[in-house]
C-alpha positions in Angstrom: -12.0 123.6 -45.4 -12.0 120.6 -47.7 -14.8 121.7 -49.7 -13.4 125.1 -50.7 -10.8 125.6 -53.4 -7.9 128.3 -52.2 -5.2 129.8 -52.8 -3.9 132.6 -49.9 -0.5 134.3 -48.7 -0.5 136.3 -45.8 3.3 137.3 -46.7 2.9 139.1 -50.3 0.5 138.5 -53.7 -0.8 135.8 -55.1 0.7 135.5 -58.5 -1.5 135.5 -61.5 -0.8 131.9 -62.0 -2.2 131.0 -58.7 -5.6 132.7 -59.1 -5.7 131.3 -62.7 -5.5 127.9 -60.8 -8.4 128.6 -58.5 -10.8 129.7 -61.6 -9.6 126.7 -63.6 -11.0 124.5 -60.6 -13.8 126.5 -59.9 -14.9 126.4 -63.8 -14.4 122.8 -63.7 -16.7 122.3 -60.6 -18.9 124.1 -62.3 -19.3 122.2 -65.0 -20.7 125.1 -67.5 -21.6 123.3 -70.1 -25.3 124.4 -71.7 -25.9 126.1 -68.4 -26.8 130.2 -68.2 -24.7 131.5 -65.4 -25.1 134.7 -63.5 -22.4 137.1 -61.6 -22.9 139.4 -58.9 -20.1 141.5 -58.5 -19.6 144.8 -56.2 -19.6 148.2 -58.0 -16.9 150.6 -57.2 -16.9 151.2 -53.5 -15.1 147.8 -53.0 -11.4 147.9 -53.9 -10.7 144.2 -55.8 -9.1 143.2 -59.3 -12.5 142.7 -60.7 -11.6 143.2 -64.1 -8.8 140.8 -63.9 -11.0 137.7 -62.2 -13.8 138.8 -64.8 -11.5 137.7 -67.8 -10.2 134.5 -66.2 -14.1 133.6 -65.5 -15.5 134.7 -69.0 -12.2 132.5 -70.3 -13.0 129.5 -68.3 -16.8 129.3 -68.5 -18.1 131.8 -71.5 -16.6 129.1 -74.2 -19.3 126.3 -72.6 -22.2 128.2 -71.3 -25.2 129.0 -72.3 -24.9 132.3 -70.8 -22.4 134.4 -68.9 -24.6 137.3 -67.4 -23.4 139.9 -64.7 -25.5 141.5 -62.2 -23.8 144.5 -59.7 -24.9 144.4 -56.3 -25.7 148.0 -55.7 -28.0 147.7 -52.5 -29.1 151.3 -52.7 -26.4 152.8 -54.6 -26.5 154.8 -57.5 -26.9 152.5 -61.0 -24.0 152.8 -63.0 -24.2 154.1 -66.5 -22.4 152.2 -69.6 -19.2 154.5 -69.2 -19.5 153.5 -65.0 -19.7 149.7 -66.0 -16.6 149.8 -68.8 -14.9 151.2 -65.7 -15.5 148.9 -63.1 -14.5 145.8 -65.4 -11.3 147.7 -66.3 -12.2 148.7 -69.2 -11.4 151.3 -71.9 -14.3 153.3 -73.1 -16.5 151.7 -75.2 -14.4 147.9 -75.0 -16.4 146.3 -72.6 -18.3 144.1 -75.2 -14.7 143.1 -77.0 -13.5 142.1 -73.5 -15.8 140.1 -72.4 -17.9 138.9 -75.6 -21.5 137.3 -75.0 -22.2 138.9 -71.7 -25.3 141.2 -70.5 -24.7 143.4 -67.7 -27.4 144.3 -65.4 -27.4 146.7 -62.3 -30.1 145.8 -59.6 -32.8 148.2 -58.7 -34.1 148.1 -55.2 -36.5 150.5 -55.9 -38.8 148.6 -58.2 -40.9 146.1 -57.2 -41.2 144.3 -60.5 -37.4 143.4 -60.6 -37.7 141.6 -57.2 -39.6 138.0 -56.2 -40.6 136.9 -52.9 -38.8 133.4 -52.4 -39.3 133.0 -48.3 -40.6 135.0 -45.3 -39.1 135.9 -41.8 -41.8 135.6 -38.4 -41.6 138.0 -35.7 -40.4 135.4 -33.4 -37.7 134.3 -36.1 -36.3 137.1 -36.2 -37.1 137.8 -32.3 -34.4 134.9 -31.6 -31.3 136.6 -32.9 -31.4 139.9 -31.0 -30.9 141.2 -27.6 -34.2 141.2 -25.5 -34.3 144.7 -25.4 -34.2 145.1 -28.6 -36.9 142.3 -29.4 -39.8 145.2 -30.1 -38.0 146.1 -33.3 -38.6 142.3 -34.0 -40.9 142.2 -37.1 -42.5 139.4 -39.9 -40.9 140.3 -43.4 -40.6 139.2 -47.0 -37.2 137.7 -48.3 -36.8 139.2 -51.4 -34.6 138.8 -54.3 -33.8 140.3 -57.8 -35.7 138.2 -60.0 -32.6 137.5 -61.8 -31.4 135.4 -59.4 -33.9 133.1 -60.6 -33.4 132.9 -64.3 -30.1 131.2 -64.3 -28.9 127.5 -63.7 -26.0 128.9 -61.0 -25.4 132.3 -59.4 -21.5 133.2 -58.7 -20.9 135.8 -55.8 -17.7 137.5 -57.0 -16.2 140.2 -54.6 -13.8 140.8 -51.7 -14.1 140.2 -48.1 -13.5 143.0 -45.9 -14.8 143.8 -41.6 -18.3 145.7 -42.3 -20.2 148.1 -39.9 -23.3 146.0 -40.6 -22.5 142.5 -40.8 -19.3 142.1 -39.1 -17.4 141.2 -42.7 -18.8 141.3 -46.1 -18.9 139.7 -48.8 -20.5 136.1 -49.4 -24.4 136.2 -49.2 -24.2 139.7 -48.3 -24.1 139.9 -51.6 -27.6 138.9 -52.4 -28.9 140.4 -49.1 -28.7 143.5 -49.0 -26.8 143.7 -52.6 -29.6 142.9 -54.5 -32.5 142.6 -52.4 -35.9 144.7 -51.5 -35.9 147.9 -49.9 -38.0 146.5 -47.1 -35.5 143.9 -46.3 -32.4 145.6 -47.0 -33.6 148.7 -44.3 -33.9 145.8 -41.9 -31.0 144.1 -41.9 -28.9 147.5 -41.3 -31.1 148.3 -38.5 -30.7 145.2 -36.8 -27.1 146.1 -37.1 -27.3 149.4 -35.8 -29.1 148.1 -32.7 -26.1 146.4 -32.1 -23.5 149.2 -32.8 -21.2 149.4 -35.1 -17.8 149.1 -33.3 -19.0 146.1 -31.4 -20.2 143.9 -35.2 -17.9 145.6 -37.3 -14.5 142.7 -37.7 -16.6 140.3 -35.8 -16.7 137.1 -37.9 -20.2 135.5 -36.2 -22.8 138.2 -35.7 -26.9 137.9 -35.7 -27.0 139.8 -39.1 -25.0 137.3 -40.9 -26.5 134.3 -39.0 -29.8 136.1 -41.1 -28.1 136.8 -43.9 -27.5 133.2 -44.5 -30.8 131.9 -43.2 -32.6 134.2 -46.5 -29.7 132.7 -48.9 -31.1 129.3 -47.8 -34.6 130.4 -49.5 -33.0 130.9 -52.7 -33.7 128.2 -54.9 -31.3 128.5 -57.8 -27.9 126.8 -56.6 -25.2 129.9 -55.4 -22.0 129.5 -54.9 -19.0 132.3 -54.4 -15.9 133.2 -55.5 -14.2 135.4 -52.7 -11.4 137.3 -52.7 -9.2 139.5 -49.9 -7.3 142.3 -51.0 -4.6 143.8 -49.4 -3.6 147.1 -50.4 -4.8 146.8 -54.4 -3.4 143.2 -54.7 -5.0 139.7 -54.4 -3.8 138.1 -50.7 -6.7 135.3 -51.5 -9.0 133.7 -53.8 -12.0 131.2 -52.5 -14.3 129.2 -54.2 -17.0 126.8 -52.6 -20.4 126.9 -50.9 -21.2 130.7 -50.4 -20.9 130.1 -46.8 -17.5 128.3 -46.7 -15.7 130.3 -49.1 -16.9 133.5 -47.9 -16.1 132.0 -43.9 -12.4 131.0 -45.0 -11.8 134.6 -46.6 -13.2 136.2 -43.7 -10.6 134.3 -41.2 -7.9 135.9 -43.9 -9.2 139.2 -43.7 -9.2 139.3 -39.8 -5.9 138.5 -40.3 -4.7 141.3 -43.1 -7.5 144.1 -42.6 -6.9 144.7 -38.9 -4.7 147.1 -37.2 -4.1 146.7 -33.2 -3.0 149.7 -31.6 -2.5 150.1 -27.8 -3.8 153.7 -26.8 -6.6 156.4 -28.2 -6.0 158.8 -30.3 -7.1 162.7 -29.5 -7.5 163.6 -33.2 -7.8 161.3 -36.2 -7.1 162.1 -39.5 -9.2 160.1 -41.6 -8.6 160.2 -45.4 -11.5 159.2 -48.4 -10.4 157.4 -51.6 -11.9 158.9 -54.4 -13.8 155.6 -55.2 -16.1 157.4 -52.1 -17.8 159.8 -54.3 -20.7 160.5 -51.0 -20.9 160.9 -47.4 -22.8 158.1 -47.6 -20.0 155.7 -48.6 -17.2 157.9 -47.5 -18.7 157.7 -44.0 -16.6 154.3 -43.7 -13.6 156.1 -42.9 -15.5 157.1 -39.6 -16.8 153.3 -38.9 -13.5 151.8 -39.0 -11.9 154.3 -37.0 -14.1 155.2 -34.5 -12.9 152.5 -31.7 -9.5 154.2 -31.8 -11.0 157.9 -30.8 -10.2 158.9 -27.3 -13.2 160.3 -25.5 -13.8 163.5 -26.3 -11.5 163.6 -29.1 -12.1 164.2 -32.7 -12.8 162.0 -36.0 -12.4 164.6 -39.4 -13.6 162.9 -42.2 -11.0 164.2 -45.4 -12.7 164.5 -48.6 -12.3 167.5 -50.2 -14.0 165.8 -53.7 -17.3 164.5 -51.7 -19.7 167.4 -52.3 -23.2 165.8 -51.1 -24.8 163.2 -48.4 -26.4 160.5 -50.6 -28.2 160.8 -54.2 -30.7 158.5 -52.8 -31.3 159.8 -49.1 -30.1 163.2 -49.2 -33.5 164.9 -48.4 -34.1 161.7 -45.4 -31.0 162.5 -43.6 -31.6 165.7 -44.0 -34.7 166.0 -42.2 -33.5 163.5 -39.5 -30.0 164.2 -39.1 -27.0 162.4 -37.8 -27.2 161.2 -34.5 -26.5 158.5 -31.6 -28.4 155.5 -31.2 -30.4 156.4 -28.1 -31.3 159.5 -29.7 -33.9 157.4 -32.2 -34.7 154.5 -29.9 -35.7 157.2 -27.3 -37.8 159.1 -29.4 -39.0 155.7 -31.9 -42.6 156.5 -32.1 -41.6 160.2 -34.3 -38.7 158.4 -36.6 -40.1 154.6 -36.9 -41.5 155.9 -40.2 -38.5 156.4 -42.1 -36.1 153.8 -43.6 -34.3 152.1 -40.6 -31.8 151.9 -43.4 -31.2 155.6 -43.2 -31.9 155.8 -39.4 -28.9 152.9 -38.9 -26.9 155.0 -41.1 -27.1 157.9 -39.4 -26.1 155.9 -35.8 -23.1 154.4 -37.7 -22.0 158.0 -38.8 -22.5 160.0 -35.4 -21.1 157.1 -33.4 -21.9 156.3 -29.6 -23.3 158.2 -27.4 -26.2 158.9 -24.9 -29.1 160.5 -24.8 -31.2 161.3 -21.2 -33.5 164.5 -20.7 -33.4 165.5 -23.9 -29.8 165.9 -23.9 -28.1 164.1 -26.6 -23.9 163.1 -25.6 -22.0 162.1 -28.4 -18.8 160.4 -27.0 -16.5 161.9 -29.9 -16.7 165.1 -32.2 -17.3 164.1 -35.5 -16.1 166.6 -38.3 -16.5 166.7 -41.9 -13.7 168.3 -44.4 -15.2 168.2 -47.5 -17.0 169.9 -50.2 -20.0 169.9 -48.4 -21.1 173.0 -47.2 -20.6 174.1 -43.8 -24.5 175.4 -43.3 -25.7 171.5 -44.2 -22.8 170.2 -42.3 -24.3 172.4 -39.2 -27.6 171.3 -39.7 -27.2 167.8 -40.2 -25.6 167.8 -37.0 -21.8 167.7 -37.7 -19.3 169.7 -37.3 -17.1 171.1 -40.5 -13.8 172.3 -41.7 -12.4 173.7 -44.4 -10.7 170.9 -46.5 -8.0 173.8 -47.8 -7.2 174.2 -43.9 -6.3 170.8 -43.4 -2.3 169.8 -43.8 -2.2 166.0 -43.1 1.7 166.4 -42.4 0.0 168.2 -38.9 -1.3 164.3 -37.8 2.0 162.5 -38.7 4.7 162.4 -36.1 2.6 162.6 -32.9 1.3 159.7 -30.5 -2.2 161.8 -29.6 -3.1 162.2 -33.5 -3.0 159.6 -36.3 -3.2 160.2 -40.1 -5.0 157.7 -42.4 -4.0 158.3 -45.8 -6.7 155.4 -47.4 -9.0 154.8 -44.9 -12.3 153.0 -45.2 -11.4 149.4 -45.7 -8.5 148.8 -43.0 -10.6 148.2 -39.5 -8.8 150.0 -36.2 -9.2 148.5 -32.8 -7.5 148.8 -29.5 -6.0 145.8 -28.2 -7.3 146.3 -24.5 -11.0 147.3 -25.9 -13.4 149.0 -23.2 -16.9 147.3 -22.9 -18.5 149.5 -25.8 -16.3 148.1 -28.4 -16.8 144.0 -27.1 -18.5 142.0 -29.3 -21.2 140.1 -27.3 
C-alpha cells in the first residue's frame, strides 16, 4: 500500500537499522513539532519489542513535541503497578523515567466512567446489518466510548503487534482503542458479537463483522490516529507498519496470516497445549485453547499447561464462577437467565469451552477441555472443566506421535486444518 511506510521479511528479522528507518519516516510524517502526542501500547500478554520501538519513538519525536504520553490498552485487564510498567518498557527497576525522559504513563480504566467520553453512538439496525439474521435479536443501540485521553492530544499512535484473535479475527490496529481502551458497555459487546460467531470460524480471518465495527467507532474519534504495527515472529520483529490505522494494521495482518499460521492435515486425539508465563490467568492463558481448538479431533482432548496460573480472572473470577464455562447454545438457549451478565464474560466462557450443542437440556461439548494448572481441581470441577495434575503431566508423552501434538509456547501461533469441516469456515 502506497500510503503505508514498511519494512517486512518473511525469511528472518528485520535488522535494527531497518526498523530505525521506518520510525525515522514515521516521525517525519508526523511532523512533532509543538504537538502533544499520545501512545497506546499493549501490556504484557502481547509478545513485541516494545521497549526497543519505545526508544526509537521517544528519540525521534520526544526532542520536538510538546508531549510524548503513553497510555496501555488494558481492556479489562489488571492495571499495572510502577514496577509492571518499568517491566513492560524493558526497563530496570526504577529507570523508566531515565529511559524515556518527559513521558507520563497512564493505564486505562474501563471501570470508571469519568475516564471515558462518548464521541458517537451505534443504532439497533446499525449494528443489526453486520450479523447473521439469527443472531439480529442480540442487535442493540450503544454508546461509542473512548478514554478521555484520547482526546487531549494533537495525534494518537497505536503501537503493538498483529496477531489472528478469537474475537476480531487479528488484532492489533483500532482494536486498540476498541476494546483496549474503551467502556465496559462497549467492550462486552464487541466480544459477544464475536462469540455469536465462534471463535474458530473469526479467529485468522482478516475481514470479519467485528472489525468492519471496530473501524466504524475509530471513525468517531475526532483526534487524528494513526498506527505503528508490528508482527513478531518468535520474539523478533518480521514487520514494522506505519500509516492510516486501517492500512497499516491491514498490511501487518496479510504478514501475520502468513508467519502466525500453522496448516496441518489431520486431528489430533490429545493436544498438549503449553502457557507462557506472560499468561499469568485462565483468563489470558485460555488462548492456548482458542488457537488450538480447530486441530482437536472430535472427542479428543485440549489440556491447558500452566502449572504457574493459579486463578480464573482478578476481574471476573466470582462471574464465571457463577456461570461457568460452556458452549454457545448453552447461553443462547437459556438467554433470558444469563442476558444479565457481561456478554464479555458470557463470550469468554464460549471461547474457552469451545463448540458444542445443547438440545433437552443436554449440553455436548465436541472436545474435552482440561486444565493443568494451579487451579484447584474442586473450582476446576465446578466451573465445568475437567483437571489434572500439572506434576502428572511429562510433555516428552505428546512428542513423537501423529494422534498427540505438544505446544511448547502456545497462545499466539493459530492452528488450522488444511481441509477445514464446516464449523471452522469463515462465512
Amino acid at each position: 500500500m502506497p500510503d503505508v511506510i514498511a519494512q517486512s521479511r518473511m525469511d528472518g528479522t528485520l535488522t535494527a537499522e531497518q526498523m530505525r528507518q521506518v520510525v525515522a519516516a514515521a516521525a517525519q510524517r508526523i511532523a512533532p513539532a509543538g504537538k502533544r502526542l499520545l501512545v497506546i501500547v499493549p501490556d504484557r500478554t502481547r509478545t513485541c519489542p516494545l521497549g526497543q520501538i519505545a526508544r526509537e519513538l521517544h528519540a525521534a519525536l520526544r526532542p520536538q513535541a510538546a508531549a510524548l504520553d503513553w497510555l496501555v490498552a488494558l481492556g479489562t485487564h489488571p492495571p499495572l503497578d510502577e514496577a509492571g510498567l518499568d517491566a513492560l518498557f524493558a526497563c530496570r527497576p526504577g529507570e523508566r523515567a531515565a529511559a524515556l525522559p518527559g513521558c507520563r504513563f497512564f493505564n486505562h480504566n474501563w471501570k470508571d466512567p469519568s475516564a471515558l467520553a462518548t464521541i458517537g453512538r451505534f443504532s439497533r439496525d446499525e449494528i443489526a446489518a453486520v450479523m447473521a439474521p439469527e443472531h439480529r435479536l442480540f442487535a442493540r443501540d450503544i454508546d461509542v466510548t473512548v478514554n478521555r485521553l484520547v482526546l487531549d492530544y494533537d495525534l494518537v499512535l497505536v503501537c503493538g503487534p498483529v496477531f489472528p484473535h478469537e474475537v476480531v479475527g487479528f488484532s492489533g490496529g483500532a482494536k486498540y482503542f476498541f476494546p483496549g481502551v474503551c467502556g465496559e458497555d462497549l467492550l462486552n459487546f464487541f466480544h459477544w458479537l464475536g462469540a455469536l460467531i465462534t471463535c474458530p470460524r473469526i479467529i485468522g480471518t482478516k475481514h470479519t463483522p467485528v472489525r468492519e465495527v471496530l473501524h466504524r467507532a475509530a471513525g468517531m474519534i475526532p483526534t487524528p490516529t494513526a498506527a505503528l504495527c508490528m508482527v513478531v515472529a518468535a520474539h523478533d520483529l518480521a514487520g514494522l507498519f506505519f500509516g492510516d490505522v486501517k492500512a497499516a494494521w491491514s498490511a501487518a495482518a496479510d504478514l501475520s496470516d502468513k508467519l502466525h499460521i500453522t496448516y496441518v492435515d489431520r486431528p489430533f486425539q490429545s493436544v498438549l497445549s503449553r502457557a507462557p508465563e506472560m499468561y499469568d490467568e485462565l483468563w489470558v492463558a485460555a488462548k492456548c485453547m482458542y488457537k488450538l481448538e480447530p486441530v482437536v479431533a472430535d472427542g479428543g482432548e485440549l489440556i491447558i499447561f500452566a502449572p504457574h496460573v493459579r486463578g480464573i480472572a482478578v476481574a471476573h473470577g466470582a462471574v464465571i464462577e457463577a456461570i461457568g464455562y460452556h458452549c454457545l447454545p448453552y447461553f443462547v438457549s437459556r438467554w433470558e437467565r444469563f442476558r444479565h451478565h457481561p456478554w464479555g464474560v458470557l463470550a469468554h466462557s464460549t471461547h474457552v469451552r469451545g463448540i458444542g450443542t445443547y438440545d433437552g437440556g443436554v449440553e455436548r461439548p465436541r472436545i474435552r477441555v482440561t486444565l493443568a494448572t494451579g487451579i484447584p481441581e474442586s473450582l476446576c470441577r465446578r466451573v465445568n472443566l475437567g483437571y489434572r495434575d500439572p506434576a502428572s503431566i511429562d510433555p516428552a508423552d505428546w512428542q513423537g506421535r501423529t494422534d498427540r501434538l505438544y505446544v511448547p509456547r502456545a497462545g499466539e501461533m493459530l492452528y488450522r486444518l488444511k481441509d477445514p469441516p464446516p464449523w471452522q469456515r469463515a462465512g
